[in-house]
C-alpha positions in Angstrom: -46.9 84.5 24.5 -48.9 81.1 23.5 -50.2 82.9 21.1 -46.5 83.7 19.7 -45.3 80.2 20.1 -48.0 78.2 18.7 -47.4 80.4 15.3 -43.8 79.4 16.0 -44.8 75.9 16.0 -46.9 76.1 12.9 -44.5 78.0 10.8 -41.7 75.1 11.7 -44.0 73.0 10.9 -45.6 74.0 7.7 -41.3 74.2 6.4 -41.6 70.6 7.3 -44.8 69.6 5.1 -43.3 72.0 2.3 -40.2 70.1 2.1 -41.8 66.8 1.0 -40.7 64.0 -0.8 -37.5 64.4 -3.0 -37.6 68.0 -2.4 -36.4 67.5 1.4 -32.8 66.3 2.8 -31.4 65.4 5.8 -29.6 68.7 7.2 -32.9 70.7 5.8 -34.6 68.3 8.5 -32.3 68.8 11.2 -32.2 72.6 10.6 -35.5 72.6 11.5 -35.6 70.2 13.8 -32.4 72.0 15.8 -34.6 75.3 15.7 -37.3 73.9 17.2 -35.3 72.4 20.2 -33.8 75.4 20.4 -36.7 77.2 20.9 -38.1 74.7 23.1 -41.5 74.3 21.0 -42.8 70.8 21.9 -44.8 70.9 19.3 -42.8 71.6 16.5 -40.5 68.6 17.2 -43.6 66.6 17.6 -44.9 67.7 14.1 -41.8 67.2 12.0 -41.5 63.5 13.3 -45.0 63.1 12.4 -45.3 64.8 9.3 -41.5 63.3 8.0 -42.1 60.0 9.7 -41.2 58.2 6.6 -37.3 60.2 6.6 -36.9 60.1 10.3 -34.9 56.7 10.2 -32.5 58.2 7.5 -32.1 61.4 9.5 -31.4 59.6 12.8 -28.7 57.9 10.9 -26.9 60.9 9.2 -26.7 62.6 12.7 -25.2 59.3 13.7 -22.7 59.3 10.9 -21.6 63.3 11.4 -21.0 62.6 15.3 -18.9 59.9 14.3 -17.2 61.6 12.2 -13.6 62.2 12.8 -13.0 66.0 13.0 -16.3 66.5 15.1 -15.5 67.6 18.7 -16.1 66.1 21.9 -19.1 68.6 22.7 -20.1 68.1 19.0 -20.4 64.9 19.7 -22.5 65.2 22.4 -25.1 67.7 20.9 -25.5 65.4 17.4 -26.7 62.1 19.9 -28.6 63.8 22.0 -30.6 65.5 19.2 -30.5 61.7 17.3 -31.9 60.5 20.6 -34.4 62.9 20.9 -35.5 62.3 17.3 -35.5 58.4 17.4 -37.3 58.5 20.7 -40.4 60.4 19.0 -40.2 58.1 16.1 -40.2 55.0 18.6 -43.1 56.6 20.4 -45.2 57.8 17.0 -44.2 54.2 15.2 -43.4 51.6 17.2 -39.9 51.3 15.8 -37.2 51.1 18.3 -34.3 50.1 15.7 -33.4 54.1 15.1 -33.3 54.8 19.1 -31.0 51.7 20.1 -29.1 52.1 17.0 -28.3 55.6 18.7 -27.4 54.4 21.8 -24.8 51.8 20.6 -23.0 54.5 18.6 -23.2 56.7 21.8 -21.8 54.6 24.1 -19.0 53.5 21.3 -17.6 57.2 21.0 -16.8 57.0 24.6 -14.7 53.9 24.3 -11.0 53.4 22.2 -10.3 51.7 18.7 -11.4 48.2 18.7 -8.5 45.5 19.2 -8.9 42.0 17.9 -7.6 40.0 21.3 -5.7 36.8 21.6 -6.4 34.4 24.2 -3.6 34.2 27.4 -4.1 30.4 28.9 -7.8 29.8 27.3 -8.9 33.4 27.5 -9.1 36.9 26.3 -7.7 39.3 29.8 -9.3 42.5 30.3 -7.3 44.4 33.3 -8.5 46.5 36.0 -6.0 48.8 36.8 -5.7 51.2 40.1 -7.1 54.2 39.1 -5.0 57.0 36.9 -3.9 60.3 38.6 -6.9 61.4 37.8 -8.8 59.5 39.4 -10.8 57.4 36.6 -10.9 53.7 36.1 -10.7 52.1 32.8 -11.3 48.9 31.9 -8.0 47.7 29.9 -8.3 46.9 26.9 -12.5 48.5 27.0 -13.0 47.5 23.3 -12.2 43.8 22.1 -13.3 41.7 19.3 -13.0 37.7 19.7 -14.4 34.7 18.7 -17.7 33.1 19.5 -17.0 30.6 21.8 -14.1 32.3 23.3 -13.6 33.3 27.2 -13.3 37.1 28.5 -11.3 36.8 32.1 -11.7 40.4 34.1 -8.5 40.8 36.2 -8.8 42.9 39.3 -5.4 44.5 40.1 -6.9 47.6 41.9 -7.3 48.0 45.5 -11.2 48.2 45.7 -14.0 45.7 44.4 -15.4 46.2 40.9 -19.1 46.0 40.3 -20.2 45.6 36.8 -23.2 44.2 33.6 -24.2 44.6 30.4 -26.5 47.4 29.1 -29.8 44.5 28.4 -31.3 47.0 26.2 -28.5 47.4 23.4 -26.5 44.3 24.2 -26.7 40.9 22.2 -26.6 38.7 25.7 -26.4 39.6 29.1 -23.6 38.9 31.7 -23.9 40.1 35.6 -20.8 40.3 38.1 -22.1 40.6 41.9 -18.0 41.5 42.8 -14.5 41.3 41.7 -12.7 41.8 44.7 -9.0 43.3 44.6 -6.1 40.4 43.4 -9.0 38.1 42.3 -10.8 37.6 38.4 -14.1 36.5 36.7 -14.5 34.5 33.8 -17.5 34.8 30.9 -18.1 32.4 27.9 -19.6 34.4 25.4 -21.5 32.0 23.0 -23.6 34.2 20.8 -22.4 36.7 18.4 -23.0 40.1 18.6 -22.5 43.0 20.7 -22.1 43.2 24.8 -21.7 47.0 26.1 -21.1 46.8 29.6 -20.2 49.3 32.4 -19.1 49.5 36.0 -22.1 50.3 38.3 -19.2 52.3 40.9 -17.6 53.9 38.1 -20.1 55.3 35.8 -17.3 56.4 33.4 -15.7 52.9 32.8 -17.0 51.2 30.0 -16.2 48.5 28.1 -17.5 46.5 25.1 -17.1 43.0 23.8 -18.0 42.2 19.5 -18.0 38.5 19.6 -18.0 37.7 15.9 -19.4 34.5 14.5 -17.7 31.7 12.0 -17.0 33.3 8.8 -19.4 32.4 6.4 -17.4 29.6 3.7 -17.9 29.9 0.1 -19.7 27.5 -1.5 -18.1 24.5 -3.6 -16.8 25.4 -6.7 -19.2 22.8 -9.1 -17.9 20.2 -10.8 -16.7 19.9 -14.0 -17.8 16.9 -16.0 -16.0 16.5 -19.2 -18.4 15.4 -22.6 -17.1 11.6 -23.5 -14.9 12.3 -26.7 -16.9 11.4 -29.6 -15.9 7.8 -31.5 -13.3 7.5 -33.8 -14.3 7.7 -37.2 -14.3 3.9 -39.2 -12.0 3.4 -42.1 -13.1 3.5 -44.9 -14.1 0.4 -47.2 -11.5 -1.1 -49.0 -12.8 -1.3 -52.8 -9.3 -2.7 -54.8 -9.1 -0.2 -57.0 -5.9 1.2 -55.1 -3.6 -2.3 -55.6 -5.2 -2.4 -59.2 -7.6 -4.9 -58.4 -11.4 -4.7 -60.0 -15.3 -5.2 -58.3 -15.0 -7.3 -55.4 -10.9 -7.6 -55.0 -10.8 -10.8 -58.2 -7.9 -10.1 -60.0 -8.4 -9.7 -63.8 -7.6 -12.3 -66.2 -4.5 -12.3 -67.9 -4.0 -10.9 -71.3 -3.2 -13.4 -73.2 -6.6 -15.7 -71.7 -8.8 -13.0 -72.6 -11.4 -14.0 -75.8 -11.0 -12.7 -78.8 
């Protein structure tokens, strides 16, 4: 049976080596990567992240983008970040390079939340409800996915009848915030001074989520340069005035008369 899987692992493998270079693409790479999981061979995932290190990144990334996409399924969904996970979490552990795995989990967590909404502050601050649970039981947080300003105020509003417990995730988030307790009818209030991206859940509710993109000033164009005109150049001088025009001779004398001139 070892016997059986290690040649399992080495065929997987040498596809992997084979497909080098321009020669290899991204579902080509999952393919194999998908057969190896599903076969369980440790070693075969192993050896395509080593011997594709250099695609890996990319890969992550286009699993990323088809679990995004919009006709992919709930359980597709699932099954594409959990393979990106597994894949960026080899990388991360063969390189160093934790950029593919947290890029991963921010996309994760952001399929499980609604559109984005850009929120307008109520009396110096953006509310996010906490409404009694639906008739099915689950908690929301309400709206779970704002975008405001940096230097803007989040106020959490607790109109259900228990206390709500909740944080950031540290690991993906741009800042961290903490909140002990909300207790029913009362709020809590966060200034969010650094742009970026807060995920944060309820430590009661595993399933209510919420996220917070604090954007920072939009970048102003620079000055348009200025013009300086070129001075216009001087006027051209008249020219001299030499007599000839009025009938007049050398330096303007006026010729002798006629009848004065020597015979």
């Amino acid at each position: 049976m070892n016997l059986m899987k290690s040649g399992l692992s080495l065929a997987i493998i040498a596809s992997a080596m084979l497909w080098s270079g321009a020669g290899a693409n991204a579902s080509q790479i999952t393919d194999l990567y998908m057969e190896a999981l599903e076969k369980n061979d440790q070693a075969a995932l192993a050896g395509i992240v080593k011997y594709k290190k250099d695609a890996i990144p990319a890969e992550v990334q286009s699993l990323i983008d088809r679990a995004k996409a919009p006709e992919a399924t709930a359980q597709e969904k699932e099954h594409l970040f959990y393979v990106a996970e597994l894949m960026a979490r080899s990388y991360k552990d063969l390189t160093g390079d934790v950029a593919p795995l947290l890029e991963v989990k921010k996309r994760a967590f952001d399929s499980r939340l609604s559109a984005p909404v850009t929120s307008e502050p109520t009396n110096g601050a953006h509310i996010v409800n906490l409404p009694k649970a639906s008739a099915e039981g689950k908690n929301i947080f309400e709206p779970d996915n704002i975008v405001i300003k940096q230097g803007e105020s989040v106020r959490w509003v607790n109109s259900d009848e228990i206390a709500h417990v909740f944080s950031t995730m540290s690991a993906i988030s741009a800042g961290r915030f903490s909140v002990s307790s909300i207790p029913p009818g009362e709020s809590w209030e966060f200034k969010f001074d650094k742009p970026g991206e807060y995920f944060y859940i309820c430590f009661i509710h595993q399933s209510m989520v919420g996220k917070v993109t604090v954007e920072g000033p939009a970048a102003q164009a620079p000055p348009a340069p200025e013009v300086i005109e070129a001075p216009a150049p001087p006027a051209a001088a008249p020219p001299a005035a030499t007599g000839e025009e009025d009938g007049h001779h050398g330096h303007g004398a006026p010729a002798p008369p006629e009848a004065l001139r020597a015979e």
